[in-house]
DSSP file (Angstrom, degrees, kcal/mol; ACC not computed):
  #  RESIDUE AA STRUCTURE BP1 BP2  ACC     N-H-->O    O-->H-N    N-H-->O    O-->H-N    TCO  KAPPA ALPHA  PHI   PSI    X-CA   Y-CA   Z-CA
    1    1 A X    >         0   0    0      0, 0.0     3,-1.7     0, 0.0     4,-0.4   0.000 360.0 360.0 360.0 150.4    1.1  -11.0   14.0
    2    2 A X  G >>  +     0   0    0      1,-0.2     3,-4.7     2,-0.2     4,-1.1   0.972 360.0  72.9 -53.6 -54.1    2.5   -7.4   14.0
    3    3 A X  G 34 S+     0   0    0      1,-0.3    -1,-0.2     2,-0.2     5,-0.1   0.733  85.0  66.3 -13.5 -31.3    0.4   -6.3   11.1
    4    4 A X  G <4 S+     0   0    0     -3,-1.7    -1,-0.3     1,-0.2     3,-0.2   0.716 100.0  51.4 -86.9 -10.0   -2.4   -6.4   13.6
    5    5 A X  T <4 S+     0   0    0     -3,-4.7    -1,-0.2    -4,-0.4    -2,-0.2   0.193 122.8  39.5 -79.4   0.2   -0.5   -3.0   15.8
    6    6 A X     <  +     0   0    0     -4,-1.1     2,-2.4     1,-0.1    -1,-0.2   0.055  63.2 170.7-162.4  81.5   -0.4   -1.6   12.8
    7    7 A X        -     0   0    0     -3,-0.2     5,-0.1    -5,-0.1    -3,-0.1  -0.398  14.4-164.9-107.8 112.3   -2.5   -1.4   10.0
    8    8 A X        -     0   0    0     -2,-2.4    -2,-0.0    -5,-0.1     0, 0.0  -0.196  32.1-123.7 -56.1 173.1   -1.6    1.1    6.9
    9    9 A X  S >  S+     0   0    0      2,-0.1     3,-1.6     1,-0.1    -1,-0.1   0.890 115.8  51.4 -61.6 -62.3   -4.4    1.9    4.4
   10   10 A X  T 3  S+     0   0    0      1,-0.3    -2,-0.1     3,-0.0    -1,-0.1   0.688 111.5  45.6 -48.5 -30.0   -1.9    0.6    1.6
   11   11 A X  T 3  S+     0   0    0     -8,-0.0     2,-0.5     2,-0.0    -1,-0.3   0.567  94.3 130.1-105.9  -0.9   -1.2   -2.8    3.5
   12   12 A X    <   +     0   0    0     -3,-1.6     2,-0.6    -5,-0.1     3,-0.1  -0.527  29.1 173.4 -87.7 124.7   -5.2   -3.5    4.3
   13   13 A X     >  -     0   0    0     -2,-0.5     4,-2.3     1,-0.2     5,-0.1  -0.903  27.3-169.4-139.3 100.4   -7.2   -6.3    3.9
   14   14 A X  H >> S+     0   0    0     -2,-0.6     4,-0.7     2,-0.2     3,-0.6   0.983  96.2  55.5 -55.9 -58.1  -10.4   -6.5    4.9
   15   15 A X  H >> S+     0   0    0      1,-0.3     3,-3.7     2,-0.2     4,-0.7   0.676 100.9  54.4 -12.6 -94.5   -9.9  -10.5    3.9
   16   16 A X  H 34 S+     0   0    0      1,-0.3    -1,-0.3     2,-0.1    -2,-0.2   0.739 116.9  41.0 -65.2 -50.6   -6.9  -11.1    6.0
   17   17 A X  H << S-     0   0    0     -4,-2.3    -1,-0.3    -3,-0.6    -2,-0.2   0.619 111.1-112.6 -81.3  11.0   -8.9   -9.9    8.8
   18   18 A X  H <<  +     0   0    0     -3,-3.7     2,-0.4    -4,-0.7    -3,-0.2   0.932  61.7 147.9  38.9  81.2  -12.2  -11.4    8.3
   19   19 A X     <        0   0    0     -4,-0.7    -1,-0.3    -5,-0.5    -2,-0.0  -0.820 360.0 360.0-115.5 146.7  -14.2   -8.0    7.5
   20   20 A X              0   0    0     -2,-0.4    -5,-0.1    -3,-0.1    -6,-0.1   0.342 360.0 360.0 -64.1 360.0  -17.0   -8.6    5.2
């Protein structure tokens, strides 16, 4: 998905990327 070129502080989710 685009999100993943571009990731704000506001739109970030360790979840959605599987970050502890």
């Amino acid at each position: 998905m685009a999100r993943h070129l571009k990731i704000e502080p506001k739109d970030f989710d360790p979840a959605a990327y599987g970050l502890p």
